[in-house]
DRENPA-3360 file (N, C-alpha, C; in nm, 2 decimals, always signed):
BEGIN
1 = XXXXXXXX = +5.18/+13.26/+2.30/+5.04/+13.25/+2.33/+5.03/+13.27/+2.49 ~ +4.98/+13.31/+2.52/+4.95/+13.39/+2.70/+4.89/+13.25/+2.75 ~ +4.88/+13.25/+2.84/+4.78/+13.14/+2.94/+4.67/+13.16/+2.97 ~ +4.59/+13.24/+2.91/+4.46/+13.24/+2.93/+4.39/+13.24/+2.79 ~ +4.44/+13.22/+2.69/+4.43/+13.19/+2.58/+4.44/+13.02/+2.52 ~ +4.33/+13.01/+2.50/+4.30/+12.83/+2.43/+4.35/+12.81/+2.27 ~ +4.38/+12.76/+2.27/+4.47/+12.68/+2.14/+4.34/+12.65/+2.02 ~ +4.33/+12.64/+1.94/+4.22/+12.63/+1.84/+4.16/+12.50/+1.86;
9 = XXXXXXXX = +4.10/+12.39/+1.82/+4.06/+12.28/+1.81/+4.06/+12.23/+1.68 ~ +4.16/+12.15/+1.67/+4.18/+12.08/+1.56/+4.05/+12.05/+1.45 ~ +4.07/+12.09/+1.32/+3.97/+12.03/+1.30/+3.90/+11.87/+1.27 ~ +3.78/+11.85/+1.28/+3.74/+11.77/+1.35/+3.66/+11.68/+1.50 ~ +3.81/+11.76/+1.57/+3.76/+11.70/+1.73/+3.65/+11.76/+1.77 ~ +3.62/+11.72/+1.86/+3.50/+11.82/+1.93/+3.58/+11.87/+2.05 ~ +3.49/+11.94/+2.09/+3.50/+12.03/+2.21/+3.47/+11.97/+2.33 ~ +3.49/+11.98/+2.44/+3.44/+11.88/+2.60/+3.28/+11.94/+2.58;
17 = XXXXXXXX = +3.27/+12.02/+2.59/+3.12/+12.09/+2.58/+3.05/+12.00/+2.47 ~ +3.06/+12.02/+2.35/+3.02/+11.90/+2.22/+2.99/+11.78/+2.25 ~ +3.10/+11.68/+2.37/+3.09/+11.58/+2.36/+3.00/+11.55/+2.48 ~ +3.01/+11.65/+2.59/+2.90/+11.68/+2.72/+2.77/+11.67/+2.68 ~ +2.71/+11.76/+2.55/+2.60/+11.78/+2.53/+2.61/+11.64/+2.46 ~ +2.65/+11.52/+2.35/+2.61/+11.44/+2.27/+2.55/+11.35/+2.38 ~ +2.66/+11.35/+2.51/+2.67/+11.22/+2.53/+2.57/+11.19/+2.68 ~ +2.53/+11.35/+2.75/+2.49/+11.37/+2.87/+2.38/+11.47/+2.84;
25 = XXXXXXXX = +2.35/+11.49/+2.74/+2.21/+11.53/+2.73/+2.09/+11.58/+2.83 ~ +2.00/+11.65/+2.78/+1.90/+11.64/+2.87/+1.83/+11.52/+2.84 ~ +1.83/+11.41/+2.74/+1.78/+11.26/+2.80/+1.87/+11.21/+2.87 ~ +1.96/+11.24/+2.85/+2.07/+11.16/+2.93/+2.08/+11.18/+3.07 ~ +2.06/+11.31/+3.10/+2.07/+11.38/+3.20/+1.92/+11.30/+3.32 ~ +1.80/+11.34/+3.24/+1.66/+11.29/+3.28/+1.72/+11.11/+3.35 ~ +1.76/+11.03/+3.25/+1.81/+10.95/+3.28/+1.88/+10.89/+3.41 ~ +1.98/+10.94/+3.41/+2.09/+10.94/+3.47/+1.98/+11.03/+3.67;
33 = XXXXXXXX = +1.92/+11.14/+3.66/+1.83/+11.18/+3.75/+1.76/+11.02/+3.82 ~ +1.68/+10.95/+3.72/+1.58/+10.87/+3.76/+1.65/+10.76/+3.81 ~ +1.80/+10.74/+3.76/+1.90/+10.64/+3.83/+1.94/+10.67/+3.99 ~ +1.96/+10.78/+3.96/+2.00/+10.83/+4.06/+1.89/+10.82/+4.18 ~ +1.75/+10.88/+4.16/+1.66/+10.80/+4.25/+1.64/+10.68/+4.31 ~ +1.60/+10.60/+4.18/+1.62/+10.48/+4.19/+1.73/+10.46/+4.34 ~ +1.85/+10.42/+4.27/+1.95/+10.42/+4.36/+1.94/+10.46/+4.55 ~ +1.89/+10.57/+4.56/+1.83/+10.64/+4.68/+1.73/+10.58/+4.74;
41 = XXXXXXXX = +1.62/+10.52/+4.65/+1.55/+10.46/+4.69/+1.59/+10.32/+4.76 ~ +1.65/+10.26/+4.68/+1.67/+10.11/+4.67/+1.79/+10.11/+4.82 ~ +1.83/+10.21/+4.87/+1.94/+10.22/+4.95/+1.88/+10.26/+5.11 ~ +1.71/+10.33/+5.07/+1.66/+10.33/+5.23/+1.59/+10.22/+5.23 ~ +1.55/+10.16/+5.15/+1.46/+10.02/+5.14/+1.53/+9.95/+5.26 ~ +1.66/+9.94/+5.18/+1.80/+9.84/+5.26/+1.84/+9.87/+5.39 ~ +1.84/+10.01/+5.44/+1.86/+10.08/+5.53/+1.75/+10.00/+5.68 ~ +1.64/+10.01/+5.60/+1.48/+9.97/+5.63/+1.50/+9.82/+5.69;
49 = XXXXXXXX = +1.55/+9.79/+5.60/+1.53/+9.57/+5.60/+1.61/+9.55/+5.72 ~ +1.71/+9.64/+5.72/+1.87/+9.59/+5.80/+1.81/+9.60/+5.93 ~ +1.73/+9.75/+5.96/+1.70/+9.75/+6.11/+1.58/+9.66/+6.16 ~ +1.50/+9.62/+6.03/+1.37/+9.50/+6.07/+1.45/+9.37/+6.08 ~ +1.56/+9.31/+6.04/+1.59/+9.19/+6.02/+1.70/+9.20/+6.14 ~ +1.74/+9.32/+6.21/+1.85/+9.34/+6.33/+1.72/+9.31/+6.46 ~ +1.60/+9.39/+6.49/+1.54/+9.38/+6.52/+1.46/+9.24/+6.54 ~ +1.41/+9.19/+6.43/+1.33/+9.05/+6.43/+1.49/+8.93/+6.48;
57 = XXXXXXXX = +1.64/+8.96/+6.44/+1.73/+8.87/+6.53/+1.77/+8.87/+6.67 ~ +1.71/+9.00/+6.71/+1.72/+9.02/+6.86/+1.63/+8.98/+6.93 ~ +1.51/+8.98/+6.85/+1.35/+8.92/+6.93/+1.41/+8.75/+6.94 ~ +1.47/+8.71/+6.84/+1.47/+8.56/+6.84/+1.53/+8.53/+6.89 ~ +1.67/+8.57/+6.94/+1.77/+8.52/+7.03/+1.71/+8.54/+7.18 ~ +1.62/+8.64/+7.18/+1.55/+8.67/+7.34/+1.45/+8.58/+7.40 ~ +1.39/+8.52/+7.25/+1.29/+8.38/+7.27/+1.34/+8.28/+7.37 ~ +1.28/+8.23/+7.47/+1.34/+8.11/+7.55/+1.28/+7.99/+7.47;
65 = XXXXXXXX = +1.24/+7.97/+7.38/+1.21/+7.84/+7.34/+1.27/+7.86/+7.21 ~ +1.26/+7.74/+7.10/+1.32/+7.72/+7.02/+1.18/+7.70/+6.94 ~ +1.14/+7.84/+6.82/+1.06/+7.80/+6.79/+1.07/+7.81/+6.62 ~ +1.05/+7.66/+6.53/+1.07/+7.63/+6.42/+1.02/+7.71/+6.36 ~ +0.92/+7.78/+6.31/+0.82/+7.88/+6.23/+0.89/+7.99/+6.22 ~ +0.92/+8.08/+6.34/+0.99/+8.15/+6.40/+1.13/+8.19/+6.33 ~ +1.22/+8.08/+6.33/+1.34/+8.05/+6.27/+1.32/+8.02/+6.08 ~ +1.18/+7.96/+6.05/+1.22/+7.97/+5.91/+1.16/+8.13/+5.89;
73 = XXXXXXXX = +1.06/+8.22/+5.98/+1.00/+8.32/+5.90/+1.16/+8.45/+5.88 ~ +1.22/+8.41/+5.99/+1.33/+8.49/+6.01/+1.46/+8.45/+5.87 ~ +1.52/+8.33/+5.85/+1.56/+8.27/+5.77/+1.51/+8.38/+5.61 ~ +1.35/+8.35/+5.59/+1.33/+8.40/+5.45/+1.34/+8.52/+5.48 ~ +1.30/+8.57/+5.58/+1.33/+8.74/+5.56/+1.53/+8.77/+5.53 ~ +1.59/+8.70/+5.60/+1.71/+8.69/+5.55/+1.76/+8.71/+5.39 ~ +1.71/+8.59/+5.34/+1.69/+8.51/+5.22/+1.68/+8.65/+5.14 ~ +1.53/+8.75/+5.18/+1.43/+8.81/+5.05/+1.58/+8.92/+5.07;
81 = XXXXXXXX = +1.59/+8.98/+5.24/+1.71/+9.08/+5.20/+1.86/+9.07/+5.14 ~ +1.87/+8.95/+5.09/+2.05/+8.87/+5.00/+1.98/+8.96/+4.89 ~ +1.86/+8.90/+4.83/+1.84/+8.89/+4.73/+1.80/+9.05/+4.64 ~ +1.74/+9.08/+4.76/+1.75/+9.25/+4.68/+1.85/+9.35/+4.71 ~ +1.96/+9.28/+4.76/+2.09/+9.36/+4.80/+2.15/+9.31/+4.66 ~ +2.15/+9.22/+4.60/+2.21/+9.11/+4.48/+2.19/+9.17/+4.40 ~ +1.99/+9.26/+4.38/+1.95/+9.30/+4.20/+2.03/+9.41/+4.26 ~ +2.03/+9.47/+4.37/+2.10/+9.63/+4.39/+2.23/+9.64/+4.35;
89 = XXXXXXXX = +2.28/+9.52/+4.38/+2.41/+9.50/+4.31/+2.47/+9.48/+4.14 ~ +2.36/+9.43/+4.13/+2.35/+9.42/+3.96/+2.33/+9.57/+3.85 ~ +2.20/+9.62/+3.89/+2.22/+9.72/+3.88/+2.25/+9.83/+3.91 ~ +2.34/+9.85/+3.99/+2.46/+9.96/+4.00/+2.59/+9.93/+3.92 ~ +2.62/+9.81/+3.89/+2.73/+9.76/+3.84/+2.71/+9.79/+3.66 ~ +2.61/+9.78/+3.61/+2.53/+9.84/+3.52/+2.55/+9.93/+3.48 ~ +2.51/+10.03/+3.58/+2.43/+10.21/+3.56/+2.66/+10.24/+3.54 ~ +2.71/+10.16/+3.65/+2.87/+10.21/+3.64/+2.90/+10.19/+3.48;
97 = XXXXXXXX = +2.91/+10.04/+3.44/+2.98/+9.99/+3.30/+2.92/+10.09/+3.19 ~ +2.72/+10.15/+3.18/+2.73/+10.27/+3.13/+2.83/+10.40/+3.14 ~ +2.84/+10.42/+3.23/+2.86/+10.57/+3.27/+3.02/+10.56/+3.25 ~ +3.12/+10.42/+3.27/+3.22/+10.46/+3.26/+3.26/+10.41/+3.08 ~ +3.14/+10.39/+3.01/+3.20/+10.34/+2.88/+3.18/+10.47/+2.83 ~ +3.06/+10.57/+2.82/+3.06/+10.71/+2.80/+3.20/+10.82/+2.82 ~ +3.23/+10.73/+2.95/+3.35/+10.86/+2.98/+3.43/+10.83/+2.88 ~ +3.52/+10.68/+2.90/+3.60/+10.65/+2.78/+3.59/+10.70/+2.63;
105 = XXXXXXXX = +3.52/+10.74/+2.59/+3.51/+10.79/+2.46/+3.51/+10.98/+2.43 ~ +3.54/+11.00/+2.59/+3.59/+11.13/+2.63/+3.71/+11.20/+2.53 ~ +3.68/+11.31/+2.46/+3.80/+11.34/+2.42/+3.89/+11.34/+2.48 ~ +4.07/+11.34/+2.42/+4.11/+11.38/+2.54/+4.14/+11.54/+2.58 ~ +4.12/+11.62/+2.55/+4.14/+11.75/+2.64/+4.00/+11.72/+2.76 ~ +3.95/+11.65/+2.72/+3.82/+11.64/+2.84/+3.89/+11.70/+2.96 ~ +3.99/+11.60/+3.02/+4.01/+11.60/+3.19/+4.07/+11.76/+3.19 ~ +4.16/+11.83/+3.07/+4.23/+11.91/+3.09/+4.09/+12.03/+3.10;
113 = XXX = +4.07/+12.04/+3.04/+3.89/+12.16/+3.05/+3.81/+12.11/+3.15 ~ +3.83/+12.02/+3.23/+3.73/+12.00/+3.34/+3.86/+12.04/+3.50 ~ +3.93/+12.09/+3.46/+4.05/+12.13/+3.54/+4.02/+12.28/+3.61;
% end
């Protein structure tokens, strides 16, 4: 058999293409798009917070007095940005354990046709 010639496919298996289209779909695809935004989004949000909360700690440390209000409004702004770094964290960890339980069920000539 030459090398540019593919080997039949057993019957049964699917094809990488077969298992592309079951498993990555255009719902899947759509899907996987609006994660992907998502994600984009949720990352200049963060981008956003970092330079307001870098910003509002340099006003505070410049403050010559010590002012209590001040220090808790700074504090929860702290606080709000843990905490949506945390769901950001959650759901990416997520969107991963999908996307890599899909691969796992990859035929195996998958990696060799994606070569």
């Amino acid at each position: 058999m030459s090398v540019n010639q593919e080997e039949p496919p057993s019957p049964g298996a699917r094809s990488p293409l077969s298992y592309w289209r079951e498993n990555f779909g255009s719902d899947a695809v759509r899907l996987s798009q609006s994660n992907i935004e998502s994600i984009r989004a949720a990352k200049e949000r963060s981008v956003a917070a970092k330079k307001r909360l870098g910003a509002a700690t340099k006003e505070f440390r410049q403050s010559n007095s010590v002012d209590l209000a001040a220090f808790r409004t700074l504090l929860k702004a702290y606080q709000a940005e843990i905490d949506a770094l945390s769901t950001r964290c959650k759901e990416s960890d997520a969107m991963y354990i999908s996307l890599s339980g899909a691969v796992a069920g990859a035929p195996p000539d998958m990696e060799a046709a994606l070569e």
